[in-house]
C-alpha positions as CSV (number, residue, x, y, z in Angstrom):
1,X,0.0,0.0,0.0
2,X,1.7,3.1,-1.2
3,X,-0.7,6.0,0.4
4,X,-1.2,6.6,4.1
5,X,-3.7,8.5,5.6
6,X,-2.1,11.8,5.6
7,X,-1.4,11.3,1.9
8,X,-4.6,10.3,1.2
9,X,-6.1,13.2,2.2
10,X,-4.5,15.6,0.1
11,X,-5.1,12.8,-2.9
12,X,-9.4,13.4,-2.2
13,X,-8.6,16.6,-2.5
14,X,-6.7,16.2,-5.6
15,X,-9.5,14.2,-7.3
16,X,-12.1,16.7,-6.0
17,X,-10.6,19.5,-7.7
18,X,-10.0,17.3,-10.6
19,X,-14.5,16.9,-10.5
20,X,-14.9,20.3,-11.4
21,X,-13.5,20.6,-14.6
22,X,-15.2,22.6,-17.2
23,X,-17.9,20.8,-19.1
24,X,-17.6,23.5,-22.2
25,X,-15.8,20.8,-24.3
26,X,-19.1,18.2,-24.2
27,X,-19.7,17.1,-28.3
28,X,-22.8,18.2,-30.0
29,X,-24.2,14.6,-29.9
30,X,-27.8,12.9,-30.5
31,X,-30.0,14.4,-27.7
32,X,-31.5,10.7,-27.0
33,X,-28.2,9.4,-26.7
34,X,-27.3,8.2,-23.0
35,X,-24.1,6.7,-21.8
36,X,-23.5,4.3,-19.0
37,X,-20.0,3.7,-17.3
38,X,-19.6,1.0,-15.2
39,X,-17.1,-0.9,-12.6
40,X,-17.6,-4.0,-10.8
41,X,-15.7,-6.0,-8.4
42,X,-13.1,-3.3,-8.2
43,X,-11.9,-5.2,-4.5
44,X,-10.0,-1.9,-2.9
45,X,-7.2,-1.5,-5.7
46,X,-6.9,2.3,-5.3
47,X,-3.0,2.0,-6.4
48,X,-2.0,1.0,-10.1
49,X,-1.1,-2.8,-10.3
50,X,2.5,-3.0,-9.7
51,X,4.9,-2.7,-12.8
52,X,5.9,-6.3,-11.9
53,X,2.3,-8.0,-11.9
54,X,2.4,-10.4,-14.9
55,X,-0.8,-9.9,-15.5
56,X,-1.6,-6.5,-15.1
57,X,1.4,-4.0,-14.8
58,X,0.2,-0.7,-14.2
59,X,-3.2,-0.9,-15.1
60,X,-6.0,0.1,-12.8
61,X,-5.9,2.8,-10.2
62,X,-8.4,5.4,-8.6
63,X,-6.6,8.3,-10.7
64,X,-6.7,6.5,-13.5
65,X,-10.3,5.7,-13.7
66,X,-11.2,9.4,-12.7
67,X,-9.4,11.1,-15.5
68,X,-10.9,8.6,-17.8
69,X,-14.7,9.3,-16.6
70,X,-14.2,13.1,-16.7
71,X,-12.8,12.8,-20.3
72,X,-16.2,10.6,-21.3
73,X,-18.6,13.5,-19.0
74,X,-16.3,15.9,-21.3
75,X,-17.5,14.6,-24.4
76,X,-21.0,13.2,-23.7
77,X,-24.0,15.0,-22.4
78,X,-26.1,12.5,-20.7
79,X,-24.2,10.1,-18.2
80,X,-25.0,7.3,-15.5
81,X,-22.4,6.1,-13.5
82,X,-23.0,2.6,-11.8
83,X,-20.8,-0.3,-10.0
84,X,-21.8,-3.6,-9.7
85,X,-20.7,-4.5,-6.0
86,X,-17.2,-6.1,-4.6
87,X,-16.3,-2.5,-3.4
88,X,-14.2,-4.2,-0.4
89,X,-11.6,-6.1,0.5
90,X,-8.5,-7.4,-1.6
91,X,-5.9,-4.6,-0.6
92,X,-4.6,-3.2,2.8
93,X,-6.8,-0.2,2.4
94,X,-9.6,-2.5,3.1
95,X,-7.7,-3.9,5.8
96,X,-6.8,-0.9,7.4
97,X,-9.7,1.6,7.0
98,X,-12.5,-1.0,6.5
99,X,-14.0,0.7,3.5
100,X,-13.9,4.5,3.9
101,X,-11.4,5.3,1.0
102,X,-13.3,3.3,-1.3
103,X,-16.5,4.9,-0.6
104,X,-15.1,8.6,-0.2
105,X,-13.4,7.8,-4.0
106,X,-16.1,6.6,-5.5
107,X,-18.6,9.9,-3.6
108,X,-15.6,11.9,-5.7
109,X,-16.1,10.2,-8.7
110,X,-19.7,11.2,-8.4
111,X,-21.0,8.0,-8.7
112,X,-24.9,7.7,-9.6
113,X,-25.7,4.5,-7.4
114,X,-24.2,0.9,-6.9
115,X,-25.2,-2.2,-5.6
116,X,-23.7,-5.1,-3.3
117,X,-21.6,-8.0,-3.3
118,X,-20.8,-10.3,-1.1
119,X,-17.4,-9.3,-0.4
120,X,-19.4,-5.7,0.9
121,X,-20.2,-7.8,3.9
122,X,-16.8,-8.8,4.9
123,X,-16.9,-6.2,7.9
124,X,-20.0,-7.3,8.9
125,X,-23.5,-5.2,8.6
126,X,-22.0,-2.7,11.2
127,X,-18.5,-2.3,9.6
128,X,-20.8,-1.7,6.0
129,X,-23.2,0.8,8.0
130,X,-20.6,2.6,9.3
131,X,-19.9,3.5,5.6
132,X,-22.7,4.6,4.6
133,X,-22.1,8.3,5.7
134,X,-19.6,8.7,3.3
135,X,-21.7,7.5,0.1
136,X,-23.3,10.3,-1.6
137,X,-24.9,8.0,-3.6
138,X,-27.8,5.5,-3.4
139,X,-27.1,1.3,-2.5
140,X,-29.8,-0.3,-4.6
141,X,-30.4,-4.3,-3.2
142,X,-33.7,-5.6,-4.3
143,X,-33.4,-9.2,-3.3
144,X,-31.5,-8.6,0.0
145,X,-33.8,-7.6,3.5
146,X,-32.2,-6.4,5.8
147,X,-35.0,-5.9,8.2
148,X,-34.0,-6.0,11.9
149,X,-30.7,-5.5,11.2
150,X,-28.6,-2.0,11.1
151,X,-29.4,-2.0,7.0
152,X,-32.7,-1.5,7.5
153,X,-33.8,1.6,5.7
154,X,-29.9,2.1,4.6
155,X,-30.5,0.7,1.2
156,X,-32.8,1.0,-1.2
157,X,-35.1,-1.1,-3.8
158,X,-34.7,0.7,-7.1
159,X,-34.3,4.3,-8.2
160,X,-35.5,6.2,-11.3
161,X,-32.4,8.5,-13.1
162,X,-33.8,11.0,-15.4
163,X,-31.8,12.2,-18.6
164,X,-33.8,14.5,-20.9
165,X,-35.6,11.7,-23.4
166,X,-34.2,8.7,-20.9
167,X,-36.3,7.6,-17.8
168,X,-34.0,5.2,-16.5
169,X,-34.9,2.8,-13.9
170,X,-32.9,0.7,-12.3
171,X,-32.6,-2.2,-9.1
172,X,-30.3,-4.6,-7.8
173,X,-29.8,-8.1,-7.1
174,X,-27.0,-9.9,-4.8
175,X,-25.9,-13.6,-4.8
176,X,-26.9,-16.1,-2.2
177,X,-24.9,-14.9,0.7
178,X,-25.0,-18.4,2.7
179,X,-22.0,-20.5,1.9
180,X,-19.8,-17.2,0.6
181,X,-20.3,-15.1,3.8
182,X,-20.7,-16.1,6.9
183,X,-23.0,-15.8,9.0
184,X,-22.0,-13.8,11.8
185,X,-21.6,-11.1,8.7
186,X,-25.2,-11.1,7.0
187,X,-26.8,-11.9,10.5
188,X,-30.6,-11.8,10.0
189,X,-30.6,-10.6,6.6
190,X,-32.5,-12.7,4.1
191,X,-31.8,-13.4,0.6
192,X,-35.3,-13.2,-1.2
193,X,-35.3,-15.1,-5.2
194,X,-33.5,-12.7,-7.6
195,X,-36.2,-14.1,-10.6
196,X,-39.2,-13.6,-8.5
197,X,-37.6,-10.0,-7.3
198,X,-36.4,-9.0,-10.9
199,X,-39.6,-9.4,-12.6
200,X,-41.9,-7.0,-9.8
201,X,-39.0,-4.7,-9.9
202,X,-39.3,-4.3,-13.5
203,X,-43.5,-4.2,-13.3
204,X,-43.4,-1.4,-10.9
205,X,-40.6,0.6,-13.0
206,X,-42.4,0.3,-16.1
207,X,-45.9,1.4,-14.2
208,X,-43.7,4.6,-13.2
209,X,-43.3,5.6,-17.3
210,X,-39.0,4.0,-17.7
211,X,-38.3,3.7,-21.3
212,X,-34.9,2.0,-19.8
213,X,-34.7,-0.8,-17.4
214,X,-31.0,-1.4,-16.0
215,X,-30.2,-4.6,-12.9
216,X,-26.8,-3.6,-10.9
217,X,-26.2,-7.6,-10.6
218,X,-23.7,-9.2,-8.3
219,X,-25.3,-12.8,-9.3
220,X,-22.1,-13.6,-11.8
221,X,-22.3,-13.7,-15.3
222,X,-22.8,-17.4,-16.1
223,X,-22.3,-21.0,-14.8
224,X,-22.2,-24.8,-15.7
225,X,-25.3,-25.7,-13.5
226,X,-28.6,-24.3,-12.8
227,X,-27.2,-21.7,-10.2
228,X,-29.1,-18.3,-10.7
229,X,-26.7,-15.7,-13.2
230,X,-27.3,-12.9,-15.5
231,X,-28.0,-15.1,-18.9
232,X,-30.7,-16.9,-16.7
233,X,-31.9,-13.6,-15.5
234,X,-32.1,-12.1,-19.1
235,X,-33.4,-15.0,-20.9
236,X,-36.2,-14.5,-17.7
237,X,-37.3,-11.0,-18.2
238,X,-37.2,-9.6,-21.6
239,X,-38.5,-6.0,-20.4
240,X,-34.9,-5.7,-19.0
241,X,-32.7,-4.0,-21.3
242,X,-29.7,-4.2,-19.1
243,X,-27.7,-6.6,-17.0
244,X,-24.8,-4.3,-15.1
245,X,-23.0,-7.6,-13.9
246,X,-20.2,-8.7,-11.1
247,X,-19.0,-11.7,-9.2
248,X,-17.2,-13.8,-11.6
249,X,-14.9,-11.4,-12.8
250,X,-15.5,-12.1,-16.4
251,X,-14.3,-9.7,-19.0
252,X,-17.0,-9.0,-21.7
253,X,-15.3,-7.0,-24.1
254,X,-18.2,-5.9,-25.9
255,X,-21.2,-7.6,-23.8
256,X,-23.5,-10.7,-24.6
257,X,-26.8,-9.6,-25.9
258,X,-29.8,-11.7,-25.2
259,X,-32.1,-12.0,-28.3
260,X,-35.7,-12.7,-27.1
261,X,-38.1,-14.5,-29.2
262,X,-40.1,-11.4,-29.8
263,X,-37.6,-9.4,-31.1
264,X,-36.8,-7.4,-27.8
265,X,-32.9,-7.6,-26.5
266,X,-31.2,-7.6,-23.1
267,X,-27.7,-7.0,-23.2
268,X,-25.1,-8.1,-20.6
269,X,-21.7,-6.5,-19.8
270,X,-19.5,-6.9,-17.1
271,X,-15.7,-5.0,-16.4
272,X,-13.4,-8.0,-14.9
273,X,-11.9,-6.9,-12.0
274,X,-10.0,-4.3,-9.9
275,X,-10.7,-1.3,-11.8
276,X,-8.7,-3.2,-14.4
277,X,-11.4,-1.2,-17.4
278,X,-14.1,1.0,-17.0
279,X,-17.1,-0.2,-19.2
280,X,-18.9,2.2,-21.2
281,X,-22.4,1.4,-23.6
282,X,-24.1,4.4,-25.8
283,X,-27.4,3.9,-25.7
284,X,-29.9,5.1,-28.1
285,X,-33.7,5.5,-28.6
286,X,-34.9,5.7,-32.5
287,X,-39.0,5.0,-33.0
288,X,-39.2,3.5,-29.7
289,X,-36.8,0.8,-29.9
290,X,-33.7,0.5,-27.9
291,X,-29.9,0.2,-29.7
292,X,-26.8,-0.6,-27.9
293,X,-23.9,0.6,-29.9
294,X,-20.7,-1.5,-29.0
295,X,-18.4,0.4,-26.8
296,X,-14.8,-1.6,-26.0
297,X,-14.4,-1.2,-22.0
298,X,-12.0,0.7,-22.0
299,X,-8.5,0.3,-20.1
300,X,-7.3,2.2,-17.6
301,X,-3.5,2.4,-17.2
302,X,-0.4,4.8,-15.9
């Protein structure tokens, strides 16, 4: 860990001053055009990998992935920000400060909302509350309830973004947290069917006038068996356009869309891991149908 506290002080405040850059150089482009940037499973890597990772050498990095989100905001009018869950844990800063850096970076960053994964629970529902005062930004858990426990009320089920022609509307679902966390972490907190939860969650958003229904999922993106992921979840609820997705770290380049048999589409994307690429779709509207134009995730590197 290269920052201590004292230096990571005066780093906030570089990358707050860095937020208020001027936004005269955003591109004449279509009105109905919205963009979405996206992280998941970014596991506390506020530093660059090392130059000696054999995988990785200095890619990733808070800095990083702020100059390359002010450069999109630059150049594109209408922009969501969202994250996927796996905010904690995989670094000392996790270790140390139990969350606070990665949630004051990401309130910096000026993120629009983000979800939960399971690694969000590795300080327990306290250590997550505790948190929560430094996220100026909405949790969104659909499938989790957290009633009688310190979440209660601390989350929230779905929220509606507006952007000019775009009504956005968007939940979240987490993984089965028994057998990956345990217990002592999640405590009371029960984990309701994401299916069952997904398909209300996208009635009552559509009831509400959304012409764009987004899932920040931490359910992982596919497996061999029956277990509940994203493809199920698409090929279960063609009203959902799209499938934000963490857990299994896989990088999809350029997304796999879900073709429907009545013509409608669900796409699903999903950055990796450790802040590795921030993933960006351009989304527009023509005649009331919905087109994703492919959008490499892009890396971020020093």
């Amino acid at each position: 860990m290269s920052l201590n506290r004292r230096e990571f002080l005066k780093y906030g405040a570089l990358i707050s001053a860095s937020s208020l850059l001027p936004m005269d150089l955003i591109s004449a482009n279509p009105k109905n055009r919205l963009c979405i940037l996206h992280t998941n499973d970014t596991h506390s890597r506020i530093d660059p990998f090392p130059t000696t990772d054999s995988k990785y050498p200095n890619m990733g990095g808070v800095l990083g992935r702020m100059e390359l989100i002010q450069q999109i905001r630059n150049e594109e009018k209408n922009v969501l920000l969202f994250d996927a869950g796996d905010i904690f844990q995989g670094t000392p800063y996790f270790n140390y400060f139990k969350g606070e850096i990665e949630i004051k970076l990401m309130s910096k960053m000026r993120y629009d909302a983000a979800t939960m994964g399971n690694h969000d629970f590795d300080a327990g529902l306290d250590g997550f509350e505790k948190q929560l005062k430094y996220a100026h930004f909405p949790f969104i858990t659909s499938n989790y309830d957290f009633k009688n426990t310190v979440l209660e009320g601390q989350t929230i089920e779905n929220k509606i973004f507006e952007k000019e022609d775009w009504k956005v509307g968007v939940f979240g679902l987490g993984i089965e947290l028994d057998g990956l966390v345990q217990q002592v972490q999640f405590r009371e907190t029960k984990y309701l069917d994401p299916i069952e939860i997904a398909q209300e969650q996208i009635k009552q958003l559509k009831r509400k006038g959304c012409n764009l229904i987004i899932c920040l999922s931490h359910l992982g993106y596919k497996y061999e068996n029956t277990k509940i992921s994203d493809v199920i979840l698409a090929k279960s609820c063609p009203d959902l356009n799209l499938i934000i997705g963490g857990h299994t770290h896989s990088f999809l380049e350029e997304g796999h869309l879900i073709q429907h048999i009545d013509g409608r589409e669900t796409l699903i994307t999903q950055t990796g891991w450790g802040g590795i690429k921030l993933g960006k779709i351009l989304i527009e509207q023509n005649q009331n149908r919905i087109s994703f134009q492919s959008c490499k995730n892009q890396k971020i590197s020093v």
